[in-house]
C-alpha positions in Angstrom: 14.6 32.1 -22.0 12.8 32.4 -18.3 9.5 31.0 -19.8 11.4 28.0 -20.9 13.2 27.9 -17.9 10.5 27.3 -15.7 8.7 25.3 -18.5 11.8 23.1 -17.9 11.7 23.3 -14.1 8.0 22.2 -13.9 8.0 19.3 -16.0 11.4 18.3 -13.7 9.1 18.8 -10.8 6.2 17.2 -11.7 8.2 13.6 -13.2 9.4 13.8 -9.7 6.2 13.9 -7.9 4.7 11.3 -10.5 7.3 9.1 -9.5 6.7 9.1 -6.3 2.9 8.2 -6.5 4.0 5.5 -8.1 6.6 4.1 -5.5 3.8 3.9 -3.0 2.7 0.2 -3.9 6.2 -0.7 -4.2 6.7 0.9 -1.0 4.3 -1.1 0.5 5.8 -4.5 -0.8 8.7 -3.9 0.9 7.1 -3.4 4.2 5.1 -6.6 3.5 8.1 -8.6 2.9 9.9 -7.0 5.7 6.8 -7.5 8.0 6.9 -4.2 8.8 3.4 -3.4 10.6 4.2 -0.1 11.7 5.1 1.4 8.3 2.4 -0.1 6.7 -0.3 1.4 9.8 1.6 4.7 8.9 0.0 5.0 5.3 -3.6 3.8 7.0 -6.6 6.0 7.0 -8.1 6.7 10.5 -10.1 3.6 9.8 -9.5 0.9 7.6 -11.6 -1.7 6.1 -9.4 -4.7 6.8 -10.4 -8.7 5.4 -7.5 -11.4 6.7 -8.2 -14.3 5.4 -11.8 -15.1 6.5 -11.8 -12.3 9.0 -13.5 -8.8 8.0 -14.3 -5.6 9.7 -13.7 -2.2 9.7 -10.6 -0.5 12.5 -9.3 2.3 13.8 -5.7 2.9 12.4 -3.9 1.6 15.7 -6.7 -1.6 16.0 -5.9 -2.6 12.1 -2.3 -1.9 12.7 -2.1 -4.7 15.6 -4.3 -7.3 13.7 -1.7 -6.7 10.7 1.2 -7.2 13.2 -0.2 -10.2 14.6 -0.8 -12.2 10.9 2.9 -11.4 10.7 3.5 -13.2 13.7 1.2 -16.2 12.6 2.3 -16.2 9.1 6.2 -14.6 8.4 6.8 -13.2 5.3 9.3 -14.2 2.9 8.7 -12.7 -0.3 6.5 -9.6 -1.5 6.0 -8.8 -5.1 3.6 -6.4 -6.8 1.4 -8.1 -9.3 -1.0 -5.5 -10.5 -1.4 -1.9 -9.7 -4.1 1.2 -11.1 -2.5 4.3 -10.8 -4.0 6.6 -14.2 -7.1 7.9 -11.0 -5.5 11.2 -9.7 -7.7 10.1 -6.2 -7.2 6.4 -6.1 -4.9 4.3 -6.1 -5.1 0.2 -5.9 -2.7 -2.3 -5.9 -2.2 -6.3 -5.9 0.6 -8.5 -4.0 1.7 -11.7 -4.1 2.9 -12.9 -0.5 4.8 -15.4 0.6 4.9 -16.5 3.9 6.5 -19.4 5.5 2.8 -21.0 6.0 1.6 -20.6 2.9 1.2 -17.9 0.3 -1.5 -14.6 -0.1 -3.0 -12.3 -2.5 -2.7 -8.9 -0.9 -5.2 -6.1 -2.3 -4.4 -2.6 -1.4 -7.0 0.3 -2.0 -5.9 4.0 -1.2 -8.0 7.2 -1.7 -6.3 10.9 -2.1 -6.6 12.7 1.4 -5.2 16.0 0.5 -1.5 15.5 -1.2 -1.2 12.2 0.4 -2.9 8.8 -0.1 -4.1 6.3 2.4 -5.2 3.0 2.7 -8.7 2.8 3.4 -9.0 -1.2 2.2 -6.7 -4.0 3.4 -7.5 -7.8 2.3 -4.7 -10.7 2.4 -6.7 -13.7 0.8 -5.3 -17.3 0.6 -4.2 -17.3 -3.1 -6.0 -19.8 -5.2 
């Protein structure tokens, strides 16, 4: 009965944990659509790749995290919705948005990399969506 126990309490354990990998991306929508710079800078890797709109180079965490805040001020989001996602990498993680903002709408890519038990964002790009 014990090894069936904690059969049972490992495979609650790790559905739990599974989930939650896979709420990052929609995670992330939400603090699109809410604008939400400062939660998004929290799941940033010390630095971060970041592309808006024709605009590319690579920032420290708090230098990506102002840029970010800033298109939010340009451009003020409406709507966020996750339109792809690749989560079957134990280290990687990628994700797609649709954006709306009020001056115009965006495809935002997300790319995350396992850091120990956590995953950051080590590649922002918001393109113009076609």
């Amino acid at each position: 009965m014990k090894p069936l126990l904690s059969l049972l309490i490992f495979f609650v354990h790790f559905s739990s944990f599974a989930a939650k990998q896979a709420d990052i991306i929609d995670g992330l929508s939400a603090h699109f659509k809410a604008g939400n710079s400062k939660e998004i800078a929290a799941n940033f890797s010390p630095s971060v790749d970041l592309i808006i709109i024709d605009d590319e180079d690579v920032y420290s965490k708090a230098q990506a995290e102002q840029i970010l805040r800033s298109f939010f001020t340009k451009y003020v989001p409406l709507k966020s919705s996750v339109i792809h996602r690749l989560n079957t990498n134990p280290n990687y993680r990628y994700g797609a948005l649709s954006l709306v903002t009020k001056n115009g709408t965006f495809r935002v890519s997300i790319t995350m990399k396992k850091a120990g038990n956590a995953f950051f964002i080590t590649e922002l790009r918001i393109e113009t969506e076609k």
